[in-house]
C-alpha positions as CSV (number, residue, x, y, z in Angstrom):
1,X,4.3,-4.2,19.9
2,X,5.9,-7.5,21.5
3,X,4.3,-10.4,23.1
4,X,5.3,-12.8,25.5
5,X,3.7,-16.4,26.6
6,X,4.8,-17.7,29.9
7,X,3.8,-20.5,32.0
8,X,4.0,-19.8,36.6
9,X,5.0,-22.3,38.5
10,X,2.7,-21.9,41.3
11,X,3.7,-23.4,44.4
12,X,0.9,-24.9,46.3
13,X,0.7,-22.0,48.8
14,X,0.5,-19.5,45.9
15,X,-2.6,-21.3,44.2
16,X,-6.2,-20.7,44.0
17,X,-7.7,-22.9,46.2
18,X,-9.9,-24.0,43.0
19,X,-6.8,-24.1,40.9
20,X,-5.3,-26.6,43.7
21,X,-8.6,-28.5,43.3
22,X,-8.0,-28.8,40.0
23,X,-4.0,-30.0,40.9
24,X,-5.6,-33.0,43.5
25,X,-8.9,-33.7,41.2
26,X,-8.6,-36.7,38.8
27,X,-11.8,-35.9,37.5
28,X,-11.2,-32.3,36.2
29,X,-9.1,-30.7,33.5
30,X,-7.7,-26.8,33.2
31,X,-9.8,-24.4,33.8
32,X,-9.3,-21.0,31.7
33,X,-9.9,-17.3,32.8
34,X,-12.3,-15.7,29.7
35,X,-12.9,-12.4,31.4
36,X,-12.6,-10.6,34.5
37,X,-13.0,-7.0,36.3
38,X,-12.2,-5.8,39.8
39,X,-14.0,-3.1,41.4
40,X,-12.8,-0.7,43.2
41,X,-14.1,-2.3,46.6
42,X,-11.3,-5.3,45.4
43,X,-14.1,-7.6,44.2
44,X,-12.9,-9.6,41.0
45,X,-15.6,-10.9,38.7
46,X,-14.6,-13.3,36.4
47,X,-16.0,-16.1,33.7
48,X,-14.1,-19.4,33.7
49,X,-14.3,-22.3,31.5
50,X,-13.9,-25.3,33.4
51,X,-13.2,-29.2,31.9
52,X,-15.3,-31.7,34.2
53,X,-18.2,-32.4,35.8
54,X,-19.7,-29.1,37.7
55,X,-20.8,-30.9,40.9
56,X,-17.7,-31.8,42.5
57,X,-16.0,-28.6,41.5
58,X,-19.5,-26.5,43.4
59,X,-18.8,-28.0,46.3
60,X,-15.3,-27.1,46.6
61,X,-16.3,-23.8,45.7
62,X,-18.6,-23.9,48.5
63,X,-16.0,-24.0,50.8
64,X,-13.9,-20.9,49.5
65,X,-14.3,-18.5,52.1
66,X,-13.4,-15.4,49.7
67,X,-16.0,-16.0,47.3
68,X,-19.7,-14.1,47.3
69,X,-21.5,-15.2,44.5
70,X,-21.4,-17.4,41.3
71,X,-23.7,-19.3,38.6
72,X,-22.8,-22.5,36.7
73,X,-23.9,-23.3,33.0
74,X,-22.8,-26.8,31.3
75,X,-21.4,-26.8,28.3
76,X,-20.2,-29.9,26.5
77,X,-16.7,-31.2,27.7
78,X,-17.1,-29.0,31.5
79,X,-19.0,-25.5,32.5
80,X,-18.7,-21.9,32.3
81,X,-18.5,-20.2,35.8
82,X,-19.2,-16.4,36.6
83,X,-18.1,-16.3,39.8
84,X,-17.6,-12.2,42.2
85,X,-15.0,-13.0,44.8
86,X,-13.0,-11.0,47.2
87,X,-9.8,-10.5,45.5
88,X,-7.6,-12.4,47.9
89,X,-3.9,-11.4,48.8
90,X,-1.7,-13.4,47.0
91,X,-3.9,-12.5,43.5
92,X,-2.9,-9.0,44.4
93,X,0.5,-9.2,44.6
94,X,0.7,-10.8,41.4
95,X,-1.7,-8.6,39.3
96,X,0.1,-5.3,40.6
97,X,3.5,-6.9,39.6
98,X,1.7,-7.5,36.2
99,X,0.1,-3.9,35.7
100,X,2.4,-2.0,33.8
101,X,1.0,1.2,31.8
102,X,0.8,-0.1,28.1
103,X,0.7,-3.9,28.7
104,X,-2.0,-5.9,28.6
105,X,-2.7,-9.7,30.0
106,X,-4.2,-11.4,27.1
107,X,-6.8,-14.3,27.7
108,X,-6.8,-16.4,28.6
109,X,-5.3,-17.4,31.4
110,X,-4.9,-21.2,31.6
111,X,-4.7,-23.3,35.6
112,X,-3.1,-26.4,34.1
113,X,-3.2,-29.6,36.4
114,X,0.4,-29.8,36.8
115,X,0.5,-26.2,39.1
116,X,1.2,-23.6,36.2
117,X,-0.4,-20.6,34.8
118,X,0.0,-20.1,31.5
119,X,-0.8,-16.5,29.6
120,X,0.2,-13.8,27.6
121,X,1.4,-10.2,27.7
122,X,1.4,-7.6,24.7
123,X,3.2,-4.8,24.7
124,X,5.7,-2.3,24.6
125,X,9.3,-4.7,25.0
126,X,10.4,-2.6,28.0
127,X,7.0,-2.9,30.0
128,X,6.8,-6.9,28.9
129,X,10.3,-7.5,30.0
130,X,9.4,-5.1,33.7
131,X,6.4,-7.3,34.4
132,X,8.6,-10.9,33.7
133,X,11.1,-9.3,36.1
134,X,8.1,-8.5,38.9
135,X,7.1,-11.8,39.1
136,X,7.0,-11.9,43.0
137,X,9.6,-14.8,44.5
138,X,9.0,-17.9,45.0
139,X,7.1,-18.0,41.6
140,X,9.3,-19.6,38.6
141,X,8.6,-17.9,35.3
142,X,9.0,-20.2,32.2
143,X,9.4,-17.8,28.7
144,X,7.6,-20.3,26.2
145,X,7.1,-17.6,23.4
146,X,8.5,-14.2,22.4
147,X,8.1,-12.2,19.0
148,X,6.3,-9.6,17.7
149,X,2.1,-9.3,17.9
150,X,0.2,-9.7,15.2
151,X,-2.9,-10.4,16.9
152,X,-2.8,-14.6,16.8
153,X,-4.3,-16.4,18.7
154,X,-2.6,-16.9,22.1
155,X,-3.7,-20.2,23.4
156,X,-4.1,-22.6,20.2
157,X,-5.2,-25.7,20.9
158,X,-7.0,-24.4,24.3
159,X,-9.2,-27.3,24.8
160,X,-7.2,-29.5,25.2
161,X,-5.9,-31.3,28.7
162,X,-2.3,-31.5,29.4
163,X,-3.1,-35.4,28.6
164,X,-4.0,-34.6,25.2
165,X,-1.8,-31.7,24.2
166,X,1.1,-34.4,25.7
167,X,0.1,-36.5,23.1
168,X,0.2,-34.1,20.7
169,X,3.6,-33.1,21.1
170,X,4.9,-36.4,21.1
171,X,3.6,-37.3,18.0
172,X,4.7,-34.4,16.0
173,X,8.4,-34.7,17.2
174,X,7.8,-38.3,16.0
175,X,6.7,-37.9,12.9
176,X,3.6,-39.3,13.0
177,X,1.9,-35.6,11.4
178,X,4.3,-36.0,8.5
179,X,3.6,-36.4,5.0
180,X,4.2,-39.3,4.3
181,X,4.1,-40.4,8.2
182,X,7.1,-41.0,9.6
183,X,6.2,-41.9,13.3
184,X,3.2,-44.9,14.6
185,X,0.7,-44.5,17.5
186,X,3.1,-47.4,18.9
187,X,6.1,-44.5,18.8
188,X,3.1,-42.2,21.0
189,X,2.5,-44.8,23.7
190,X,6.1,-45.8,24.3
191,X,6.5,-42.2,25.0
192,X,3.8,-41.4,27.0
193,X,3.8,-44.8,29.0
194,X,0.6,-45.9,27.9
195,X,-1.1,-48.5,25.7
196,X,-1.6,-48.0,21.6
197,X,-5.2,-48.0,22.4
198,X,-5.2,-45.0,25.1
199,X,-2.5,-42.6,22.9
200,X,-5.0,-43.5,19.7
201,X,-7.5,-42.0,21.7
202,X,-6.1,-39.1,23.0
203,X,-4.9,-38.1,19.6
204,X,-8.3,-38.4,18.6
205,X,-10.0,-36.6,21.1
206,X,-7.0,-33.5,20.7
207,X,-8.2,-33.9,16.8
208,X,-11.7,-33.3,17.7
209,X,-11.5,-30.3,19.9
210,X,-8.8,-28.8,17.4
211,X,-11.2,-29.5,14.4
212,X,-14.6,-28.0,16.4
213,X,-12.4,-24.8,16.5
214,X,-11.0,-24.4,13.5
215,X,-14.7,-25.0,12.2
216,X,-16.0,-22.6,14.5
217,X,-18.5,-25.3,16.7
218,X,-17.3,-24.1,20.3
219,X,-19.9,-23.2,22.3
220,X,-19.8,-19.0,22.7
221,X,-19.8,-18.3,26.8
222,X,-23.4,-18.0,27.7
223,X,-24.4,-14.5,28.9
């Protein structure tokens, strides 16, 4: 069995109108697809994880004409959101370009802030490679990982904002996670166009959320 991770450049039109929320918001970070279902009446139900404060992001919701019903529960960091909602058009088009017999979509699916969708696929390399290929136009697919499943984790690091896991990568291609350290928190911010002070704290904050899951802390989705 293969895998695949990919990241969709979604162009505006193509976008949730909650994952464009997320796109305008200053306020709110990804939001990740746990679970879902569809019906066979084309109603998807689905539990989010959302980084932010809940208010804003209800009353946006509010305004969604395609959704029926949801609940909200804070969590620390943002909310988990159970929301039924009529599957809408363009989320069609996708998810029958992605169902291929013997492949499955692996959560979960990230909405970044910059416009993407990032998730996996495991399966068969034939049926992997069909539903890359599907992607309906004008949707850019981005290949970010390929190999062979072994049941890893897909999304390591998931917690973290694009702020953060920026940070992150920055400091590892400089060194500064070597042994002995080779790159400075100065090397971070020159990079990331920021002060010493702000990449020191996004390092730490990406330490903390990394560290709560590695210890198992994470809050479980509330049922």
């Amino acid at each position: 069995m293969r895998y695949v991770r990919i990241a969709l450049a979604l162009p505006p039109e193509r976008r949730h109108p909650m994952h464009q929320f997320v796109v305008e918001s200053d306020e709110h970070g990804a939001s990740r697809q746990l679970s879902w279902s569809v019906s066979v009446d084309g109603t998807i139900s689905t539990v989010f994880r959302v980084e932010g404060d809940p208010d804003p992001y209800v009353d946006a919701l509010d305004a969604v004409d395609s959704v029926r019903s949801y609940h909200v529960a804070t969590a620390e960091r943002g909310f988990y959101l159970y929301v039924r909602e009529a599957l809408p058009e363009r989320d069609l088009e996708l998810a029958t370009a992605l169902d291929r017999d013997g492949l499955l979509v692996v959560p979960p699916i990230t909405y970044r802030e910059d416009g993407r969708a990032e998730f996996s696929l495991a399966g068969e390399p034939a049926a992997v490679q069909d539903a890359v290929d599907a992607v309906p136009e004008p949707i850019d697919v981005d290949v970010l990982e390929i190999g062979r499943y072994r049941g890893q984790p897909f999304d390591r690091g998931g917690g973290l904002t694009d702020r953060q896991r920026e940070a992150v990568r920055v400091a590892v291609e400089c060194g500064y996670y070597e042994s002995p350290r080779e790159g400075t928190v100065e090397d971070v911010a020159a990079a990331l166009s920021c002060s010493p002070g702000t990449a020191a704290e996004h390092l730490r904050k990406a330490e903390s959320v990394v560290m709560d899951a590695v210890a198992g802390d994470r809050p479980d989705v509330p049922m």
